[in-house]
Structures are given as C-alpha cells and as structure tokens.
PDB file of the backbone (N, CA, C, O) and the ligand in Angstrom, with CONECT records:
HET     ZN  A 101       1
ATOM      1  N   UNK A   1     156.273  60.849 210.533  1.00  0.00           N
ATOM      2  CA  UNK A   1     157.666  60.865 210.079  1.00  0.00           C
ATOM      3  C   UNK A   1     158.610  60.607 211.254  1.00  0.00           C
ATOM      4  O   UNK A   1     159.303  59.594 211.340  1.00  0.00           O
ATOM      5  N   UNK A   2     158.585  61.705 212.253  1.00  0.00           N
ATOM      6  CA  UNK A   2     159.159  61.105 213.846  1.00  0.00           C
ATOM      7  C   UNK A   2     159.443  59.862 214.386  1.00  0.00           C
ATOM      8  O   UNK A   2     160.544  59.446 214.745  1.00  0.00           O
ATOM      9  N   UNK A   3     157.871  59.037 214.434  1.00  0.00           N
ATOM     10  CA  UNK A   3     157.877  58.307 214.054  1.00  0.00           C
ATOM     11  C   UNK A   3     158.320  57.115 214.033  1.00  0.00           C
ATOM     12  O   UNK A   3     158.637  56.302 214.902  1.00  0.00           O
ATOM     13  N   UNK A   4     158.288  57.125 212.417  1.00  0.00           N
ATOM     14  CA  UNK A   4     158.645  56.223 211.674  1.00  0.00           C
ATOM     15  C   UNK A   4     160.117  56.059 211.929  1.00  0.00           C
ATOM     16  O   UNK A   4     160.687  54.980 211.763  1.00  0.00           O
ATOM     17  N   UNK A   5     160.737  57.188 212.348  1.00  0.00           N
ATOM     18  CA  UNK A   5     162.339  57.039 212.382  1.00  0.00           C
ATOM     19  C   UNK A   5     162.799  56.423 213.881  1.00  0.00           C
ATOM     20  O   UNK A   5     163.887  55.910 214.145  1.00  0.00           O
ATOM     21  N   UNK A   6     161.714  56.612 214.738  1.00  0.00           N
ATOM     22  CA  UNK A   6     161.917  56.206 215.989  1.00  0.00           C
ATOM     23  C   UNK A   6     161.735  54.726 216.209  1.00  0.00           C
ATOM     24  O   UNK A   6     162.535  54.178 216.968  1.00  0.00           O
ATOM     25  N   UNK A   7     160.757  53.987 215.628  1.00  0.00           N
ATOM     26  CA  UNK A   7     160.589  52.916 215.413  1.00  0.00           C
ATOM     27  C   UNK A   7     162.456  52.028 214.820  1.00  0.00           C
ATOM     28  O   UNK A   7     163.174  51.196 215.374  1.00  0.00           O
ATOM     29  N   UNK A   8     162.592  52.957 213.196  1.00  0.00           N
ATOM     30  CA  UNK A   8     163.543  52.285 212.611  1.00  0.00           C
ATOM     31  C   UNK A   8     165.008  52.410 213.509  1.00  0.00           C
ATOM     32  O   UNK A   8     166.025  51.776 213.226  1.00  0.00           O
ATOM     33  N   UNK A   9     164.881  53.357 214.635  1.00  0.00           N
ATOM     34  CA  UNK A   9     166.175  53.439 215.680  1.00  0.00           C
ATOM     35  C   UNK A   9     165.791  52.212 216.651  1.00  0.00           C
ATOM     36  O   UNK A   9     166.653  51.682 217.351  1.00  0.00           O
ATOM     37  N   UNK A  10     164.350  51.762 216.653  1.00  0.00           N
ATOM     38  CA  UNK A  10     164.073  50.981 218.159  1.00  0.00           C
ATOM     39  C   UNK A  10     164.805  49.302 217.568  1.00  0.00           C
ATOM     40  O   UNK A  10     165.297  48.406 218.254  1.00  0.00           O
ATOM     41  N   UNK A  11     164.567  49.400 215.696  1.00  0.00           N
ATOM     42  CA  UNK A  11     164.711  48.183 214.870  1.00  0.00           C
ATOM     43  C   UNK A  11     166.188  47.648 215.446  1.00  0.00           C
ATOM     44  O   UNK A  11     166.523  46.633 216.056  1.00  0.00           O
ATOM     45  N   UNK A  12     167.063  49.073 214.852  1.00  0.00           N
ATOM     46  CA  UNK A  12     168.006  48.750 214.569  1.00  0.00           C
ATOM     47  C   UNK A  12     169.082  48.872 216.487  1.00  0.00           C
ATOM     48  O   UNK A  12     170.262  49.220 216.521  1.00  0.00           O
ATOM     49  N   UNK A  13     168.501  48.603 217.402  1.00  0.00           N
ATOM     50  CA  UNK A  13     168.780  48.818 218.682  1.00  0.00           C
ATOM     51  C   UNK A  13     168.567  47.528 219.136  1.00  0.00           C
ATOM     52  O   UNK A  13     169.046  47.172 220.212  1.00  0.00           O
ATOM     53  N   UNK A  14     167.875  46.748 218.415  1.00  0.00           N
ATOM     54  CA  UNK A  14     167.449  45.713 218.464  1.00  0.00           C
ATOM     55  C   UNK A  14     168.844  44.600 217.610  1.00  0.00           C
ATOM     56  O   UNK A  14     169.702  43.725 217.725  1.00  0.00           O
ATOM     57  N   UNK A  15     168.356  45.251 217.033  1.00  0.00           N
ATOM     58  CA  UNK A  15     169.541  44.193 216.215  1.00  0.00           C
ATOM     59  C   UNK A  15     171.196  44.445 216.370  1.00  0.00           C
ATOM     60  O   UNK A  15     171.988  43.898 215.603  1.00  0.00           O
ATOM     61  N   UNK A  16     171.554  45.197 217.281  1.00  0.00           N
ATOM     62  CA  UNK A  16     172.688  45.519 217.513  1.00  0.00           C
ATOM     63  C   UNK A  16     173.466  44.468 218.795  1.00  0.00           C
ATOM     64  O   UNK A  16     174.605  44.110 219.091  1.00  0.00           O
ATOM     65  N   UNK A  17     171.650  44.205 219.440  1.00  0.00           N
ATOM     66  CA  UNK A  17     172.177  43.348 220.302  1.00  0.00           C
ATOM     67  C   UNK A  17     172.075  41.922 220.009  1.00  0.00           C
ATOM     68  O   UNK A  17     172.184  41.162 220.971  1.00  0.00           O
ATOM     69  N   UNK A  18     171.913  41.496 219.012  1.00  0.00           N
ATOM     70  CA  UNK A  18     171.832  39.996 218.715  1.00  0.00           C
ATOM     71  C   UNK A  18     173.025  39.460 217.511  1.00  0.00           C
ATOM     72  O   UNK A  18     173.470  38.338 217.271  1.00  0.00           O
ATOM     73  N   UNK A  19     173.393  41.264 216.694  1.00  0.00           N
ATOM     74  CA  UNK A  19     174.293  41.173 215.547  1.00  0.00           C
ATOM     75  C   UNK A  19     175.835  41.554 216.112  1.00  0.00           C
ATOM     76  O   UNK A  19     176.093  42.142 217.162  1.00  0.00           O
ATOM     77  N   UNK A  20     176.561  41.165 215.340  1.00  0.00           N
ATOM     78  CA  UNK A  20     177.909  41.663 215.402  1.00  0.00           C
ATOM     79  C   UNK A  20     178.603  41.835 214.113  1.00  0.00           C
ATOM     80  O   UNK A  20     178.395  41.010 213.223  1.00  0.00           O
ATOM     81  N   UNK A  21     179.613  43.079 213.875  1.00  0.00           N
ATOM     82  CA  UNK A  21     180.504  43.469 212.784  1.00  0.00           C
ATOM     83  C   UNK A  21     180.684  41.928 211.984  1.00  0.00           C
ATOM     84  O   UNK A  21     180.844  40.999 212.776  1.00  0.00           O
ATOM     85  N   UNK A  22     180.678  41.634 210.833  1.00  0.00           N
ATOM     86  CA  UNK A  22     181.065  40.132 210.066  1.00  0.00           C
ATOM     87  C   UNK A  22     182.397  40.682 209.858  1.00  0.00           C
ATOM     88  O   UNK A  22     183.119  39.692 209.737  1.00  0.00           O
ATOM     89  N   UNK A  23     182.969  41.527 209.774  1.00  0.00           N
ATOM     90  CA  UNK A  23     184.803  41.408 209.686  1.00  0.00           C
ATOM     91  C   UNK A  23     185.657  41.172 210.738  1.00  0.00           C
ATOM     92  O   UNK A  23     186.732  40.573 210.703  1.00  0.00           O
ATOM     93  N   UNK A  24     184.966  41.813 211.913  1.00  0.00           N
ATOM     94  CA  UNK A  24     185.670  41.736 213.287  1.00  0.00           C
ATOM     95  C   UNK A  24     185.100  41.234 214.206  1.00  0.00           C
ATOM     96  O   UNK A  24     185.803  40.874 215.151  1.00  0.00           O
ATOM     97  N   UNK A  25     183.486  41.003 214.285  1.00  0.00           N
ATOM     98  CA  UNK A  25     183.420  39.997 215.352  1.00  0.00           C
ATOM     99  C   UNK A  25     183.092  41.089 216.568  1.00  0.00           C
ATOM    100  O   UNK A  25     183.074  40.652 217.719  1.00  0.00           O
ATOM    101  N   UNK A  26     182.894  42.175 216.387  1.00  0.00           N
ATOM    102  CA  UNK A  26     182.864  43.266 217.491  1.00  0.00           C
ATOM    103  C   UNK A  26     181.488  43.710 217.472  1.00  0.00           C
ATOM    104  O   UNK A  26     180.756  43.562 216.493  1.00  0.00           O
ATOM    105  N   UNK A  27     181.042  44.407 218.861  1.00  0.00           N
ATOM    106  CA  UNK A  27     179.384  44.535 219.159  1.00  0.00           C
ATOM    107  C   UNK A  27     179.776  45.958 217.916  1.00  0.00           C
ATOM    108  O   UNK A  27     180.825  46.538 217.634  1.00  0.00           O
ATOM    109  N   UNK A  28     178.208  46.104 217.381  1.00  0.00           N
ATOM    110  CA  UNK A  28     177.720  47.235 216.683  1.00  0.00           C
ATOM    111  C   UNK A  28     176.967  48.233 217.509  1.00  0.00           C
ATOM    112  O   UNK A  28     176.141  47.826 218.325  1.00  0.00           O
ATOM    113  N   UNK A  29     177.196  49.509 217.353  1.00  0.00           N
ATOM    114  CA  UNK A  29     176.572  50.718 217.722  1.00  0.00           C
ATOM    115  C   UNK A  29     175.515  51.500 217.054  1.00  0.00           C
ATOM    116  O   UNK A  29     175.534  51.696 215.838  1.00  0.00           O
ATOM    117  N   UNK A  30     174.272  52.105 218.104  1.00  0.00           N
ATOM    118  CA  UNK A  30     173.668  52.431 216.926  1.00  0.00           C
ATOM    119  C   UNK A  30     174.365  54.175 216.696  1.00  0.00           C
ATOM    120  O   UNK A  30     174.596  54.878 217.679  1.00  0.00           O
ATOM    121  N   UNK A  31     174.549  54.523 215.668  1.00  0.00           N
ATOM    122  CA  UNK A  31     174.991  55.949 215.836  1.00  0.00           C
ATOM    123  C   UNK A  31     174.130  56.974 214.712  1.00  0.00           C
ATOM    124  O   UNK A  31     173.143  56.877 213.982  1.00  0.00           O
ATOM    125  N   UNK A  32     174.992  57.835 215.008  1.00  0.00           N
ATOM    126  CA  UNK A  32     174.353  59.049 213.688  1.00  0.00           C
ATOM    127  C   UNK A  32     175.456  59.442 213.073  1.00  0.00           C
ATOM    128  O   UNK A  32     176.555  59.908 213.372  1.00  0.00           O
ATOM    129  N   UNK A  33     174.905  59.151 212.196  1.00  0.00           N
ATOM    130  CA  UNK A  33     176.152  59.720 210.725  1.00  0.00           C
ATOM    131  C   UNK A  33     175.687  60.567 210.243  1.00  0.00           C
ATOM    132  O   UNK A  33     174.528  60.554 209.828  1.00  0.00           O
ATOM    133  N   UNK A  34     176.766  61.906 210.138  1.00  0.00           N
ATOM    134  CA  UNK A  34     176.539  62.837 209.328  1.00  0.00           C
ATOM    135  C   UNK A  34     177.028  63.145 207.919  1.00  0.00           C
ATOM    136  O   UNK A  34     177.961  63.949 207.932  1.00  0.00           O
ATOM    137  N   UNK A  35     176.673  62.745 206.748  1.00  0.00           N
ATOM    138  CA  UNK A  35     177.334  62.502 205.635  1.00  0.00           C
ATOM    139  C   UNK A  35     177.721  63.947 205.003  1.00  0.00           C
ATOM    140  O   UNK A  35     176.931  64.890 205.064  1.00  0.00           O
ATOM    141  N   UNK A  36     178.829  64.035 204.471  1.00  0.00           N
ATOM    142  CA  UNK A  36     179.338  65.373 203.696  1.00  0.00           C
ATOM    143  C   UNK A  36     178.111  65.546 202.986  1.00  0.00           C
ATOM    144  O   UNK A  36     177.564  66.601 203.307  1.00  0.00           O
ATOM    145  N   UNK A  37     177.477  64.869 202.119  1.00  0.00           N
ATOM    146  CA  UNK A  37     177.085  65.261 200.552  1.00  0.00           C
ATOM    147  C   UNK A  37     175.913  65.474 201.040  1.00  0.00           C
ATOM    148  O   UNK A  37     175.339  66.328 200.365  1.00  0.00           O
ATOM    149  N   UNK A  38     174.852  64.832 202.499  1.00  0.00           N
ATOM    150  CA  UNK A  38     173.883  64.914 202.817  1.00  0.00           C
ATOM    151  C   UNK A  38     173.892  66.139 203.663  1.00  0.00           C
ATOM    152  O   UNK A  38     174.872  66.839 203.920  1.00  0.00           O
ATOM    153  N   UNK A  39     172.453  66.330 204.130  1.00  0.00           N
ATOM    154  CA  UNK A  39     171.805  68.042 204.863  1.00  0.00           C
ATOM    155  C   UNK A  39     172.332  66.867 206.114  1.00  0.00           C
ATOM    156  O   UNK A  39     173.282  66.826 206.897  1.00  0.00           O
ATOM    157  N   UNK A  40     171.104  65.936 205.800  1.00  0.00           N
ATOM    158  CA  UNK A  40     170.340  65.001 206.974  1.00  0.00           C
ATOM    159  C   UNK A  40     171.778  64.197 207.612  1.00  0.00           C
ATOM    160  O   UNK A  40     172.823  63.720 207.172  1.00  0.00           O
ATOM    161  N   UNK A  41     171.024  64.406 209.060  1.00  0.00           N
ATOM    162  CA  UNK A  41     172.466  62.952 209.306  1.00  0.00           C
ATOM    163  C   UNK A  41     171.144  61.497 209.363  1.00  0.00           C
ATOM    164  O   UNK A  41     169.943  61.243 209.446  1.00  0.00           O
ATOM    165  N   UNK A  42     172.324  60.997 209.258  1.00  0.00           N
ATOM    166  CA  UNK A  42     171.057  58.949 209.520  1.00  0.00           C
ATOM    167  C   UNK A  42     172.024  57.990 210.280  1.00  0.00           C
ATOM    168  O   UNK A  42     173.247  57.911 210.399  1.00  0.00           O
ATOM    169  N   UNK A  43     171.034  57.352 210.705  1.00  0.00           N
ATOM    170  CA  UNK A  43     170.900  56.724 211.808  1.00  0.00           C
ATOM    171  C   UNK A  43     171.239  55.013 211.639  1.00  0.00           C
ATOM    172  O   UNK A  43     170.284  54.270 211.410  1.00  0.00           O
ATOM    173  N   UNK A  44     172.695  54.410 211.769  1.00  0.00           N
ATOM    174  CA  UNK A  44     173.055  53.203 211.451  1.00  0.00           C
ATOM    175  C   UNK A  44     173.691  52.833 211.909  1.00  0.00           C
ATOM    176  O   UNK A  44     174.501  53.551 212.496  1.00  0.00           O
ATOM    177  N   UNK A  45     173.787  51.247 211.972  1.00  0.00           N
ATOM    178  CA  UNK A  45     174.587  50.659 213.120  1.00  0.00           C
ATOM    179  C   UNK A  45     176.382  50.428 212.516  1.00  0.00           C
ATOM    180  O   UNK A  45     176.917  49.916 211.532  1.00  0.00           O
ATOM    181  N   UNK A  46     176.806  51.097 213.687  1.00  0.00           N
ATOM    182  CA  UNK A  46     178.155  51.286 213.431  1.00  0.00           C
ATOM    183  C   UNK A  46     179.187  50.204 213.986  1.00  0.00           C
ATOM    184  O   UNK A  46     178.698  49.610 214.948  1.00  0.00           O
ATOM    185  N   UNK A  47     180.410  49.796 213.676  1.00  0.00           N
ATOM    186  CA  UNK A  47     181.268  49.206 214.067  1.00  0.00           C
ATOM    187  C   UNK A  47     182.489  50.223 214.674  1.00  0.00           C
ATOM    188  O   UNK A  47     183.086  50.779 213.753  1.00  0.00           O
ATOM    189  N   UNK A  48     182.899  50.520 215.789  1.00  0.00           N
ATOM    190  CA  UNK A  48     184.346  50.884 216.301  1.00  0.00           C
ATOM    191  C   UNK A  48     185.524  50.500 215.874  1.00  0.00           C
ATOM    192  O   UNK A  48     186.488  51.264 215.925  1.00  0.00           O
ATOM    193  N   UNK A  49     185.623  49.005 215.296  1.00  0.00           N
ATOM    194  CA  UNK A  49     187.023  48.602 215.323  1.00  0.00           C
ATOM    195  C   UNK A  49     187.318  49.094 213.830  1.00  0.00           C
ATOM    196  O   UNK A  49     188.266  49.769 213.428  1.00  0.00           O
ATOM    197  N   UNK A  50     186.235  48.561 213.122  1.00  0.00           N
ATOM    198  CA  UNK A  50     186.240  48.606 211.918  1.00  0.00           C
ATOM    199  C   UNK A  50     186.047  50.690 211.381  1.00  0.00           C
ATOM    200  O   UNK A  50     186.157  51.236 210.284  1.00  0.00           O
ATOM    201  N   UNK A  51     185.814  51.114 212.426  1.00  0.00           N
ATOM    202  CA  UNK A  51     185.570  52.513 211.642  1.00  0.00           C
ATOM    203  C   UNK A  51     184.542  52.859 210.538  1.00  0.00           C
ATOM    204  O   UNK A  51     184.713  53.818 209.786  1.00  0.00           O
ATOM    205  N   UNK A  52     183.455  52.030 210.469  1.00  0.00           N
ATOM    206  CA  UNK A  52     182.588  51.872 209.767  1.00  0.00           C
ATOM    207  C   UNK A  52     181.513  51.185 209.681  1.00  0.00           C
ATOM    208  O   UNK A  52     181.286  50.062 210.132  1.00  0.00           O
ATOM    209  N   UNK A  53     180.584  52.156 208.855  1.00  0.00           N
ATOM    210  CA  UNK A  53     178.673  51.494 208.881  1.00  0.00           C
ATOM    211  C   UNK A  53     178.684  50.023 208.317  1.00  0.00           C
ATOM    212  O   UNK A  53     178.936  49.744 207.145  1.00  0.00           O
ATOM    213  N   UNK A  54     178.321  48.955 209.488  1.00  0.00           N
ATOM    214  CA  UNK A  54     177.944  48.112 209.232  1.00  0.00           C
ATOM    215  C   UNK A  54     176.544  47.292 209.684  1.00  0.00           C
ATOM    216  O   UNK A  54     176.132  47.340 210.844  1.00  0.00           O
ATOM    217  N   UNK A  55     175.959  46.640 208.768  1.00  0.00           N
ATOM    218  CA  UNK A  55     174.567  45.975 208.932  1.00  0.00           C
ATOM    219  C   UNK A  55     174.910  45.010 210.165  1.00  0.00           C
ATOM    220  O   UNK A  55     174.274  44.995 211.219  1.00  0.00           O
ATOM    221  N   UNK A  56     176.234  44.052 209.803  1.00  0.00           N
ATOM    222  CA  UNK A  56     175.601  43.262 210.855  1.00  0.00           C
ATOM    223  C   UNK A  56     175.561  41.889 210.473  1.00  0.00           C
ATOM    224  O   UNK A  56     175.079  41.804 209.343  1.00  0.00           O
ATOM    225  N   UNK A  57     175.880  40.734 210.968  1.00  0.00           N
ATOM    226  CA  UNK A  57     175.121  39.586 211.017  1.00  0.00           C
ATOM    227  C   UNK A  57     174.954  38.867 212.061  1.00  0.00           C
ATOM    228  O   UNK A  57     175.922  38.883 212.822  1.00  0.00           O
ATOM    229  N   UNK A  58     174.001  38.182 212.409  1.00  0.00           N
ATOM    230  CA  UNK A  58     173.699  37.678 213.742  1.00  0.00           C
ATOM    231  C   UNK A  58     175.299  36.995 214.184  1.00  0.00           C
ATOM    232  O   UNK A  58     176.288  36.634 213.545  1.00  0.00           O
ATOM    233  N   UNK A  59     174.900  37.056 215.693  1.00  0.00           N
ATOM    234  CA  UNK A  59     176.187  36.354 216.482  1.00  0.00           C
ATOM    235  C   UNK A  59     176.473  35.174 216.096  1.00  0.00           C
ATOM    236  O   UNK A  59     177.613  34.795 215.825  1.00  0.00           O
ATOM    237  N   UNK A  60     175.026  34.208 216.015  1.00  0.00           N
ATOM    238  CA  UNK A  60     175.541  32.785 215.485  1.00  0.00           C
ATOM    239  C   UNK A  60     175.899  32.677 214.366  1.00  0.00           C
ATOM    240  O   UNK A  60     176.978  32.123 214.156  1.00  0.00           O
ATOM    241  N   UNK A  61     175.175  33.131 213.368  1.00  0.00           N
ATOM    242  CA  UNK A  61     176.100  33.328 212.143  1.00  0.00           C
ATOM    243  C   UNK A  61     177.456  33.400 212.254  1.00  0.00           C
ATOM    244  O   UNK A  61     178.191  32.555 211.743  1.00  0.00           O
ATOM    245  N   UNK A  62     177.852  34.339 212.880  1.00  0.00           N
ATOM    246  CA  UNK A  62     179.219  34.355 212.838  1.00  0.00           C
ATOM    247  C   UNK A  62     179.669  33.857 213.301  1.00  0.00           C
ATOM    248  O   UNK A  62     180.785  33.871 212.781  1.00  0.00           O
ATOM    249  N   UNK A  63     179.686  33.137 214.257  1.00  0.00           N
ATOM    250  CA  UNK A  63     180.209  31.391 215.168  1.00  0.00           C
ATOM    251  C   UNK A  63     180.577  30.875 214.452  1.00  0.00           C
ATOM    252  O   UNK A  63     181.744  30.513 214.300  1.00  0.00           O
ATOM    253  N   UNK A  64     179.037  30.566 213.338  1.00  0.00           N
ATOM    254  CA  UNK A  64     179.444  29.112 212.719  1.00  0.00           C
ATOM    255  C   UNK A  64     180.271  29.617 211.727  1.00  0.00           C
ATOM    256  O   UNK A  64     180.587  28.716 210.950  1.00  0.00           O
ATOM    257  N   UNK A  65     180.823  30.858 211.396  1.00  0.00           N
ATOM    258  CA  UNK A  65     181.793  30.958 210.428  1.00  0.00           C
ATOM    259  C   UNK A  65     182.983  30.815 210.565  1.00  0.00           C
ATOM    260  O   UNK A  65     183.740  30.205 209.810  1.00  0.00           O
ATOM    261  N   UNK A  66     183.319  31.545 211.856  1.00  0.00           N
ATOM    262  CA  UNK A  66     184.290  31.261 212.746  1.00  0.00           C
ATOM    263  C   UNK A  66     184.649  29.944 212.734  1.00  0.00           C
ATOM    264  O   UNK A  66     185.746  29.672 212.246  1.00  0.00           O
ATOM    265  N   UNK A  67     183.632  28.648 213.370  1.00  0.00           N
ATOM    266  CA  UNK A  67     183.789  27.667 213.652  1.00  0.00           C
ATOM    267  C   UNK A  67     184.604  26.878 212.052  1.00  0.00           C
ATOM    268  O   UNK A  67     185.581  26.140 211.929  1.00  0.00           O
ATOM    269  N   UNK A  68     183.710  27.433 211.116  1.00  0.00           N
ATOM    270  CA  UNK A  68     184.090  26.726 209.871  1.00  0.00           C
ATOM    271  C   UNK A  68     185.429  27.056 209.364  1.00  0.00           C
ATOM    272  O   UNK A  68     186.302  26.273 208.992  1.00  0.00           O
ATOM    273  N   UNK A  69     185.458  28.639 209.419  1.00  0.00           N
ATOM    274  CA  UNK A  69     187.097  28.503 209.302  1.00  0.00           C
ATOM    275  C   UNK A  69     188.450  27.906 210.187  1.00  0.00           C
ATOM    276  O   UNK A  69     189.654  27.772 209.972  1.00  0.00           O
ATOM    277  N   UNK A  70     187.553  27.649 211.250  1.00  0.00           N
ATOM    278  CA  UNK A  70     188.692  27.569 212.567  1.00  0.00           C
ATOM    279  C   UNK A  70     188.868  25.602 211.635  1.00  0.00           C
ATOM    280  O   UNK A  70     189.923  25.061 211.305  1.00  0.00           O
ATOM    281  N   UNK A  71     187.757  25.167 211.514  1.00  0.00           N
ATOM    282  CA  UNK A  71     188.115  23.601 211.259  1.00  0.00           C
ATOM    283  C   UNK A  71     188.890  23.145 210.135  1.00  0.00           C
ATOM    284  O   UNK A  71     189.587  22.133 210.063  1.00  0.00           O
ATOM    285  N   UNK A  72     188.598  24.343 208.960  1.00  0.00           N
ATOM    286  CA  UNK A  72     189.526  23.908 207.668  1.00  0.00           C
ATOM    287  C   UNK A  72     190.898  23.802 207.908  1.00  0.00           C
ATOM    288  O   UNK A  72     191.777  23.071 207.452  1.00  0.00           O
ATOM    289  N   UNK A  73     190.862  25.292 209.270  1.00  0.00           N
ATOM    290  CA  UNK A  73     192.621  25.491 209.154  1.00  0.00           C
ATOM    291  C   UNK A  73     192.967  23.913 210.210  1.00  0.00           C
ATOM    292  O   UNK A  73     193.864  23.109 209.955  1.00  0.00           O
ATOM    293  N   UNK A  74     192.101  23.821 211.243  1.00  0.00           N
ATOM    294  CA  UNK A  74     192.862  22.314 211.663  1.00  0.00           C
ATOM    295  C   UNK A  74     193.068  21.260 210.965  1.00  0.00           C
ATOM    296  O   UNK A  74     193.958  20.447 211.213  1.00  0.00           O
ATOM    297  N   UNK A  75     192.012  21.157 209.735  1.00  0.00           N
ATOM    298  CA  UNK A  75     192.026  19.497 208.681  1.00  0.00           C
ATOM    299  C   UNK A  75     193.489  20.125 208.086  1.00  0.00           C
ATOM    300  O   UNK A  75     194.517  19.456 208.195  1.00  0.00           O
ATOM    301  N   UNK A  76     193.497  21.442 207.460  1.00  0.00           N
ATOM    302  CA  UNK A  76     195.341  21.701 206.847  1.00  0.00           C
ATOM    303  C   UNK A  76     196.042  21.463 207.694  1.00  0.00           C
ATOM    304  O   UNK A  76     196.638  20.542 207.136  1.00  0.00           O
ATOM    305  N   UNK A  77     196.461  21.529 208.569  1.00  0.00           N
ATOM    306  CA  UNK A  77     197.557  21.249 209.718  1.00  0.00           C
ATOM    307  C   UNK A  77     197.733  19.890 209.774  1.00  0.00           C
ATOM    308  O   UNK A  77     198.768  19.224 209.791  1.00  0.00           O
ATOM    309  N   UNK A  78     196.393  19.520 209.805  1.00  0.00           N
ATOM    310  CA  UNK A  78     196.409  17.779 210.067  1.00  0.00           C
ATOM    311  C   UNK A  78     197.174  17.038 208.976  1.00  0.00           C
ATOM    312  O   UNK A  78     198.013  16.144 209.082  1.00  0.00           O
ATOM    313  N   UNK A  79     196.745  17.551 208.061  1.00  0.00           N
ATOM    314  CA  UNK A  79     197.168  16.666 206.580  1.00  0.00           C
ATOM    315  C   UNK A  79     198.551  17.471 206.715  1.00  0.00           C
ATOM    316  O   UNK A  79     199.288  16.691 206.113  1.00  0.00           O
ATOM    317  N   UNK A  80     199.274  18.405 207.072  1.00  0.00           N
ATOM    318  CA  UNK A  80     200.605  18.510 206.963  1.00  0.00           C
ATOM    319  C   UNK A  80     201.401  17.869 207.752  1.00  0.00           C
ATOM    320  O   UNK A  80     202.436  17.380 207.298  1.00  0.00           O
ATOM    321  N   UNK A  81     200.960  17.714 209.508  1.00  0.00           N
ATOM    322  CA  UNK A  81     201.318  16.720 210.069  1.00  0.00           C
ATOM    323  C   UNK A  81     201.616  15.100 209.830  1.00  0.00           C
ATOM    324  O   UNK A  81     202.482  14.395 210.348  1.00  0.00           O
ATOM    325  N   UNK A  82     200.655  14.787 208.923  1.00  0.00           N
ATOM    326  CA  UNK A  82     200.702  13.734 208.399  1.00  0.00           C
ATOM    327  C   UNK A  82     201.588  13.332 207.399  1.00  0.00           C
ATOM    328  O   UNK A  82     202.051  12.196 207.498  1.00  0.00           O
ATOM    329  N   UNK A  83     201.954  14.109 206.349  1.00  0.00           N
ATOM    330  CA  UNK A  83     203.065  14.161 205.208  1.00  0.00           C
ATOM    331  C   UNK A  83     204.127  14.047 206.002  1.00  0.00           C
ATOM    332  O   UNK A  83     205.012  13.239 205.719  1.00  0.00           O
ATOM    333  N   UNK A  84     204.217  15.049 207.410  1.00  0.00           N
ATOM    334  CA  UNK A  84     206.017  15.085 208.106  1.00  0.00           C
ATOM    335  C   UNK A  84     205.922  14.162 208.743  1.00  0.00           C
ATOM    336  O   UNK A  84     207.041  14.007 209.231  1.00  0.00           O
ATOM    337  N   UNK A  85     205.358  13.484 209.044  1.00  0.00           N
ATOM    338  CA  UNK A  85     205.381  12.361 209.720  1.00  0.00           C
ATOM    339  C   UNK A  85     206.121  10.975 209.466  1.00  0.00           C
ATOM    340  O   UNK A  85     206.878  10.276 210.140  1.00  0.00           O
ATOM    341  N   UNK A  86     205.549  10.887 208.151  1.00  0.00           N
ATOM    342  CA  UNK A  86     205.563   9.783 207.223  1.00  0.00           C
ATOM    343  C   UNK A  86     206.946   9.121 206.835  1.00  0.00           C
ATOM    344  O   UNK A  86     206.979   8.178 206.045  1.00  0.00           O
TER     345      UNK A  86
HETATM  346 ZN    ZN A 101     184.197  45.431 212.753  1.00  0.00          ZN2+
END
C-alpha cells in the first residue's frame, strides 16, 4: 500500500516536470490535499496561480495552443488591417 502510493507520488513528480497548468501556463506542484469530507489527505499535482488541483498537460501541448491562438488573433488583425486600408 506504501508503496503503491510512493510510486504514484514518484508518477506524478514526474509529470510535473514535463506538464504545466492548461489555464495558466504555470509549473505544477506536487502537493497534499486535505479534503473536508475526506479522513485521508491525497496527493496531486497542484497549480499556485490557479489555486487549484490540476492534471496538467504537457508543455508542448500547450505551445502549440498558445501558438494556435497567438496565430488566429494575428490572421484577425490582418484581415482588419486590410478592410482600413482599403
Ligand atoms: Zn494555473
């Protein structure tokens, strides 16, 4: 049981360093949460900015999301530039 939980802390220690928060873009922590309704506290990777348990998605993932939103908003700009132009 020990363990098994030590392993799933080594998992998720692991993935803290390759993942980042998907709302903010900020490194994840691994922490311990102690839940009201629970005895047990558990063990999940946390976000700071966000104030909350988050999984995570890899860094590049979130690049290329970044990247994808960063390009839509330049093609809108572009095509508005283009109308004032005209
Ligand atoms: Zn966050």
């Amino acid at each position: 049981m020990a363990k098994e939980k030590s392993l799933r802390v080594d998992r998720l220690k692991q993935r803290a360093k390759y993942c980042c928060c998907r709302y903010c873009g900020s490194e994840l922590h691994v922490r311990q949460i102690v839940f009201h309704t629970q005895a047990m506290a558990r063990i999940e990777l946390y976000c700071d900015q966000c104030q909350k348990i988050e999984y995570g998605v890899e860094k590049e993932a979130y690049a290329r999301l970044l990247w994808r939103r960063h390009s839509s908003t330049t093609s809108r700009i572009w095509k508005i530039m283009n109308s004032v132009c005209r």
